[in-house]
N, C-alpha and C positions, 0 to 999 in steps of 0.2 A: 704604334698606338700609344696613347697617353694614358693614366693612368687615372681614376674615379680624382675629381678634384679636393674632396672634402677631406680634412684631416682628420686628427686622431682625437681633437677634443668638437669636434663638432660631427662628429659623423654619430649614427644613431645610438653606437654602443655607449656613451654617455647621457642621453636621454638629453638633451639640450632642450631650451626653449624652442617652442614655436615661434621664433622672431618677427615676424611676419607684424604682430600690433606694433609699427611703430614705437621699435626702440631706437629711440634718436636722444643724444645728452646734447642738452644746451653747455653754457661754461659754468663752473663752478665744482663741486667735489663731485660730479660725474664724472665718467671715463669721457677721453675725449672721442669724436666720432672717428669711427675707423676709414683711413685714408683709401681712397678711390682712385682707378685708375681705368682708362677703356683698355679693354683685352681681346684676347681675340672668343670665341665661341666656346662653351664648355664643350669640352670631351668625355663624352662619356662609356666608348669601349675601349677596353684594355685586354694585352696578354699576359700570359705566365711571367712569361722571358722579359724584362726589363729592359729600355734601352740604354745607353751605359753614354754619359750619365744620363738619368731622368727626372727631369723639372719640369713638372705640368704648370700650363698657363692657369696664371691667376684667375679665380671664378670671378665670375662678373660684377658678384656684392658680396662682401667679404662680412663675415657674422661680429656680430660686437667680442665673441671670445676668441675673434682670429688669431692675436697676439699673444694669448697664453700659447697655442699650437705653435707662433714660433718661438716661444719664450721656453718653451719645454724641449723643440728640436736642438736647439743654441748651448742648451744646458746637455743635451745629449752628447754632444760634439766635444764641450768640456770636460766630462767625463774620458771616453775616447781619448785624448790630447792627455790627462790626468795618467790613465793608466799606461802609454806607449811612455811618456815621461820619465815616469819612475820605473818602469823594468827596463828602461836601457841605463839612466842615469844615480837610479838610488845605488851602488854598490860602492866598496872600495872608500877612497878619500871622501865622495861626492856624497855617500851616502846621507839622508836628513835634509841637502843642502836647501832643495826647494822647500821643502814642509815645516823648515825652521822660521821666525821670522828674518830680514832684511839683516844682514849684518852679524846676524848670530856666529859667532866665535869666529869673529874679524872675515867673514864672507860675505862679501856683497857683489852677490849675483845681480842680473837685470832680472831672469825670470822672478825671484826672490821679491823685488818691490811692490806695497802696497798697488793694488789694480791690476798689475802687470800681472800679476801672481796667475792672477785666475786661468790665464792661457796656457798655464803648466800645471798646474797644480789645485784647477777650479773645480774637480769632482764631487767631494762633500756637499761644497755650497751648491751643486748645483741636483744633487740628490735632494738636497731640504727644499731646493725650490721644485721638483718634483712634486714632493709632498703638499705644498702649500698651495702648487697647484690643481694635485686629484683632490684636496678637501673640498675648492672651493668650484670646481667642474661637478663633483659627485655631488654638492649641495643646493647645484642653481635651481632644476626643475624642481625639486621637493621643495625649497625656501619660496619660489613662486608659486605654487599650490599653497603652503600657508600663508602668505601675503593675502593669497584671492581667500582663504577660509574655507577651500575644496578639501577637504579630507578623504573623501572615495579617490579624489585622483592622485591625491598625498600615496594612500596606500596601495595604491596600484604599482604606483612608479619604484617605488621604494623595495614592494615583494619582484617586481621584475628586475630592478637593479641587482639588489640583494641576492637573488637565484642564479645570475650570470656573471657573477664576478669571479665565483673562485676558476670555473669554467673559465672566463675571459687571461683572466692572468696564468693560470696554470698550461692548460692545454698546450701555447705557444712554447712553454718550457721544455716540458716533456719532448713534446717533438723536436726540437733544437738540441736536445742535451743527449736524446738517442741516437739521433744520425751522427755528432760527434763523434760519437763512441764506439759507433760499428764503424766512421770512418778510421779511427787511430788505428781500430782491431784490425781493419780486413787492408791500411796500407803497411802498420808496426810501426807508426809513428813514435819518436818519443817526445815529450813533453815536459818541460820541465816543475813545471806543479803537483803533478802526479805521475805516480805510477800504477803501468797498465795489471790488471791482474792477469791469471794464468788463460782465460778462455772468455771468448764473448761472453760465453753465459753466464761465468761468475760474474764479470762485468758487470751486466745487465743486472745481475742479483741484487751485487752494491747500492748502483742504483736505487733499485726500489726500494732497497733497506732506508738508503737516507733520505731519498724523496717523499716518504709515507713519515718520518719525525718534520723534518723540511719544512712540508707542509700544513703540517698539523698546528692551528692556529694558537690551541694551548699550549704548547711545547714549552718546556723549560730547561734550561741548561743545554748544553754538547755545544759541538759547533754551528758558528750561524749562515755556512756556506756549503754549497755541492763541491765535491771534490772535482767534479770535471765542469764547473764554470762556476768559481766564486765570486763573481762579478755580479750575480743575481740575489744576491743575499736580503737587497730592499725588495725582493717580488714578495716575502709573506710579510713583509711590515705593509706594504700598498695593502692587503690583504685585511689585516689587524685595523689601520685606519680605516677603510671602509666602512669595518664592522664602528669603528667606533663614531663616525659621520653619519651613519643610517640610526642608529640606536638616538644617537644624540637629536636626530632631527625627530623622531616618536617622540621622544621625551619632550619635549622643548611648543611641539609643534600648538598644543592649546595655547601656549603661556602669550601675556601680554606683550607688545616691543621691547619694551624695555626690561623686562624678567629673561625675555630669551636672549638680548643683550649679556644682558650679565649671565645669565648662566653660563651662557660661551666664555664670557671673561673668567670664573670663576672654574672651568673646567681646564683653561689654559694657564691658569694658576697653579691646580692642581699638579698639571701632567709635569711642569715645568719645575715647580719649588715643593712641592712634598714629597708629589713619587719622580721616578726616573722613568719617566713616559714623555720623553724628549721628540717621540716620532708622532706620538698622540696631540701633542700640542700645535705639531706642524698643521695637521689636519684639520684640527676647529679653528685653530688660523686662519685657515685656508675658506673654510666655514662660514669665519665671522665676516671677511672681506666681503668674501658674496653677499652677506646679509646686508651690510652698509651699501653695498653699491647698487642693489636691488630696492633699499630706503633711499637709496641717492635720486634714483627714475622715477619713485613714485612721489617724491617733496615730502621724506618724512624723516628725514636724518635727525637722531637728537639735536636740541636745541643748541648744545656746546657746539658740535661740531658747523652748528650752521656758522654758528658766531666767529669761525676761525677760518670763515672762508676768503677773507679780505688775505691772508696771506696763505694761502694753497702754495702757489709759486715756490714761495721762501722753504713753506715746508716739507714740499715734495722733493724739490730737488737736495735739501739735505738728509733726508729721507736717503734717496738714491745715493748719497757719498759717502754716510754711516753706513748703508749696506755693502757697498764695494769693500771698504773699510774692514768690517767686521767679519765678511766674508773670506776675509786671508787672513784667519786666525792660524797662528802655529799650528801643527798637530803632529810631529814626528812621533810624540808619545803621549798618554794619556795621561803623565803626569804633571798638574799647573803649574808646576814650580818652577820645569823646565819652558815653559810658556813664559815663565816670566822675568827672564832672561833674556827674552826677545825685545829687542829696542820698540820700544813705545807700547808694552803690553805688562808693563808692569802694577801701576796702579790697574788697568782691567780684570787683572787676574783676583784679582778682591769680588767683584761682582758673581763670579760664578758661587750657583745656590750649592747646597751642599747635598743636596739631592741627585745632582748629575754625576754620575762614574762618570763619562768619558766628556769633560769639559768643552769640544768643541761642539758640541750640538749645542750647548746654550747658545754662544756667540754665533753660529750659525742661525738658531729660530730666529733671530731679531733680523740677520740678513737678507734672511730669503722673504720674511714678512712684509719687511720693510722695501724691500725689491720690486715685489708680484703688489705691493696698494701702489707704489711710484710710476711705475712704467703707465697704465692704462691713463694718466693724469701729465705725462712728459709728450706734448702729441709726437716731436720728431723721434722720440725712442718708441715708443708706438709704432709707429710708423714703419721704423727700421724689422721689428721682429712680424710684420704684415708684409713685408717682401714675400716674393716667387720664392727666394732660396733659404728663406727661414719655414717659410709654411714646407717646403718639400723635408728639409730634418726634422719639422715636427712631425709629417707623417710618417716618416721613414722611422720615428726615433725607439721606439719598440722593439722593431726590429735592428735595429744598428745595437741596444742595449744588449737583446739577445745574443747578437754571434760576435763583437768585436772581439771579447774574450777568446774563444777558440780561433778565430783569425789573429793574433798575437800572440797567442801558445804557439801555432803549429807556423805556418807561412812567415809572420813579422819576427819570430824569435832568430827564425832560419837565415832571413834576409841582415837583420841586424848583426849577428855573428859573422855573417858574409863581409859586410863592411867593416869589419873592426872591434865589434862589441862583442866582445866572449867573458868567459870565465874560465876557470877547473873543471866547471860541471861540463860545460858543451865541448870542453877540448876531450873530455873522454866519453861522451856519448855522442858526439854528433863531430869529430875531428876534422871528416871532409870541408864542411862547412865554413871552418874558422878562414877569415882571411882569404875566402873565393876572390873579391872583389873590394880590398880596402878603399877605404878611403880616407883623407886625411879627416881629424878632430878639427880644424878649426873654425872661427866663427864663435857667438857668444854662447854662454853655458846655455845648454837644450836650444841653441840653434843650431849644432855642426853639422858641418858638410855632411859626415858618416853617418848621421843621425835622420839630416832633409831629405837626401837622394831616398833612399827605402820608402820615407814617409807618403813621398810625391806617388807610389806608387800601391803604398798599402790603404791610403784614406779612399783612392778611387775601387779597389777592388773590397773594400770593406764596405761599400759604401753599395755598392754593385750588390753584393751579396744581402745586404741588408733590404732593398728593393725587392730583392727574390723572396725573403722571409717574409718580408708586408704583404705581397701578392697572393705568395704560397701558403703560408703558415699563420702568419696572424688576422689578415680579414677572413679568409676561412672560419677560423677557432670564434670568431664575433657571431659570425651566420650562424654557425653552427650552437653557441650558445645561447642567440635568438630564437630559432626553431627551435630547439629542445624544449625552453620554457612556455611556447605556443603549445605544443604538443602535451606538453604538461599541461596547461590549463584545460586541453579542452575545447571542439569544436565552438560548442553555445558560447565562451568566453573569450576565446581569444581574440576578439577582436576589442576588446578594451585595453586593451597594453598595448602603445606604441614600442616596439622593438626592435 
C-alpha cells in the first residue's frame, strides 16, 4: 500500500488554501505554473509498516506550493549529508576543512568549492531555508483572508493554527526522544554524545528536566539543545517564529498594502540590524514572499516592482547564484575575522551588522530569501523540486529530521568505525568494533570508499525509519492535535475551523 499522497506543506496541518478558484499564473512576477504530468490513480490506503523504499505516485494536480514540500525535503537530505560529513570527517588534520572557505590554509578540497559545498556542508543554509519556508506556508491562508477583508475567518484560522502548533511540533519529539532512550537503556548502548545515567528513571528524569526549559518559549540562556538529540535545537525557534508570524499577521491585518508592506520590511530590519533575531527575520521573510506572490495573482504588486518585470529573467537567476554563493558562507567559528580569511570573503566580512553574534545567519538570511523568491520564477528548477522523489523527502522530511540523529549516534557511528573511522574514544568503548570491516580512504575528500560503502546503507535504512516515524508518529501527533482543538471548541462550533 501507498502512502496518503499529500505532503507536509499541503496537507491540512498547515491550513493551505482552498486552491480550487483558479490559481493559475500567467508570465511575469508570478510563480510559474506547476508542471504536470499524467499518473497513475491516487492511493489513498496506507499501513503502519512502510515499503522500503516508499515513493507514492504523483497526485494528479499538484498544488501551487508543491515545490516548497520538495524544496524543504532537498533541504532535509542536506542537513543529513551535513551532519554524517562532519562526525566522520571534522576530527584530526581534517578538522574545519569543509566549513572553512575554499583554499583556507592552502586546502582545496572539491567538497570546499563555492556550490559544491552545499552537498557536504549545506545544513545551515538549509535550516534558514526551513524557516523561510514555515514563515511564508504559516502566512498564506491568513494573508488570503486579509487580501478578501474576511477577518472572522482571519481569526478562526489563526486561533486554530496557533492552538496546534506547539502540539504539532512537540508531541513528535517527545515521542522520538523517549523510545531513544529506553532503547540505549534496555540494549546499554553507548553513545558517543552522551552519557547514559544510572537507571531509566533518572533518565527519563533528565529528560523532563530539560525538555520543560527546551520548551519553554521564553527561555533564556543554558543550552540550546537535548542531550540525547541535539539535532532538534530549530524545533523551539519553528516555535518562537510562529508566534512571531501569527502576531505579526493580527497586527498588520487592518493596515493598508503598502503600510503592511513595510511593516514587514521594517520588522525584517529590526530582527536583522538592531536586535539578533536572526531566526525572526527568516520568518516575516518568509511572510513577506507570500504577501507579494499572493499581490502577484491578484495584479496588485507595487508599481516598482511592476516596472522591473521586463527583466525577471536577469534577476532571478542572479538571485539564485548570489544564493548558492552566499549560502557557503565559512562558519567553522563564529568569529568574522576568521571568515575573512577565506579567499573571496574578505571585503563581505564588512557587511555583517553588528547586531548579529553568530555572523553566519546574516549571510544565510539573504540566501535562503533569495532562494525560496527564485525558484517558484526558474520554471525547470520548479520543476525539479515537483518530482516524485522531492515531494516524497519533503514528506518524509519531519521525520528523517527527527531520528537521523539517533541513527548516526547509535548504528552509523558503529558502521563507520567498522570501516576505518575511530578515534581514542571508540577504541576504548566500543574496541570490538574498530576495524570489523576496513576499507581503504580513497577517492575525494568526503567521497572515500570507507566513508560511501556505510553510507549506501545508512541513507536507505534512515530513510526507512523515517517513513515509520511519518506514519506512526508524526501524522498521528497532526490528527491528534486537530481533534483536541475540535473538542476544545465545542460541539455548536466546531464546525467553523477547517482542521
Amino acid at each position: 500500500m501507498s502512502s496518503p499522497p499529500e505532503g507536509i506543506l499541503t496537507g491540512k496541518d498547515w491550513e493551505t488554501i482552498d486552491f480550487n478558484r483558479n490559481w493559475t499564473f500567467a508570465n511575469g512576477w508570478k510563480p510559474a505554473k506547476s508542471f504536470q504530468k499524467s499518473s497513475p490513480a491516487k492511493r489513498s490506503n496506507w499501513t503502519l509498516w512502510p515499503k522500503f523504499p516508499s515513493i507514492p505516485a504523483k497526485p494528479d494536480k499538484l498544488r501551487p506550493t508543491a515545490y516548497l514540500d520538495g524544496l524543504r525535503g532537498f533541504a532535509a537530505l542536506l542537513v543529513y549529508l551535513h551532519h554524517h560529513n562532519l562526525w566522520v570527517h571534522d576530527e584530526g588534520d581534517t578538522k574545519g576543512a569543509f566549513e572553512n572557505g575554499f583554499g583556507y590554509d592552502g586546502k582545496y578540497y572539491l567538497g570546499a568549492f563555492p556550490g559544491i559545498r552545499h552537498l557536504f556542508t549545506g545544513g545551515h543554509f538549509a535550516v534558514s531555508t526551513f524557516f523561510v519556508i514555515s514563515g511564508y506556508v504559516l502566512a498564506l491562508t491568513p494573508l488570503t483572508h486579509i487580501h478578501s477583508g474576511d477577518h472572522v475567518k482571519l481569526n478562526d484560522n489563526i486561533a486554530s493554527a496557533f492552538f496546534r502548533r506547539w502540539l504539532r511540533l512537540f508531541m513528535p519529539l517527545i515521542a522520538t526522544v523517549t523510545a531513544f532512550i529506553v532503547m540505549l537503556h534496555a540494549l546499554g548502548l553507548w553513545v558517543r554524545p552522551a552519557k547514559l545515567q544510572g537507571s531509566l528513571r533518572d533518565e527519563l528524569w533528565l529528560f523532563y528536566v530539560e525538555f520543560k526549559n527546551f520548551s519553554f518559549v521564553f527561555k533564556e540562556g543554558g543550552v540550546p539543545w537535548l542531550t540525547f538529540n541535539r539535532h532538534l535545537w530549530s524545533i523551539p525557534i519553528e516555535f518562537k517564529g510562529s508566534i512571531v508570524v501569527y502576531t505579526s499577521l493580527i497586527a498588520f491585518s487592518r493596515c493598508t498594502r503598502n503600510a503592511r508592506l513595510w511593516c514587514q520590511i521594517g520588522l525584517i530590519y529590526y530582527f536583522m540590524y538592531i536586535a539578533d533575531g536572526w531566526y525572526c527575520a527568516l520568518f516575516v521573510a518568509g511572510m513577506l514572499l507570500c504577501d507579494l506572490d499572493l499581490l502577484a495573482k491578484r495584479g496588485e504588486l507595487p508599481r516598482f516592482l511592476q516596472r522591473l518585470e521586463p527583466a525577471k529573467d536577469f534577476i532571478y537567476y542572479h538571485l539564485l547564484v548570489f544564493s548558492l554563493l552566499l549560502g557557503g558562507v565559512p562558519s567553522a567559528t563564529r568569529e568574522v575575522e576568521q571568515m575573512a580569511k577565506s579567499r573571496g570573503w574578505y571585503y563581505m566580512s564588512y557587511l555583517k551588522p553588528q547586531a548579529v553574534y553568530d555572523y553566519k545567519w546574516f549571510y544565510l538570511f539573504w540566501a535562503a530569501v533569495w532562494l525560496v523568491a527564485a525558484i517558484p520564477r526558474i520554471p525547470w528548477l520548479k520543476r525539479f523540486f515537483e518530482t516524485r522523489i522531492c515531494q516524497y523527502l519533503g514528506r518524509t522530511s519531519f521525520g528523517l529530521y527527527l531520528i537521523h540523529g539517533p541513527v548516526l549516534w547509535t548504528l552509523g557511528d558503529r558502521l563507520y568505525v567498522a570501516c576505518g573511522w575511530h578515534t581514542a574514544e571508540h577504541r576504548d568503548n566500543i574496541p570490538h568494533w574498530a576495524n570489523k570491516l576496513p576499507l581503504p580512504r580513497r577517492g575525494p575528500f568526503g567521497l572515500e570508499i570507507s566513508y560511501i560503502v556505510p553510507q549506501i546503507f545508512l541513507i536507505a535504512v534512515t530513510y526507512g525509519l523515517a517513513e515509520l516515524v511519518t506514519r506512526g508518529i508524526d501524522t498521528p501527533s497532526v490528527k491528534f492535535a486537530s481533534w483536541f482543538y475540535r473538542r476544545a471548541l465545542g460541539a455548536p462550533t466546531a464546525g467553523r475551523v477547517k482542521a
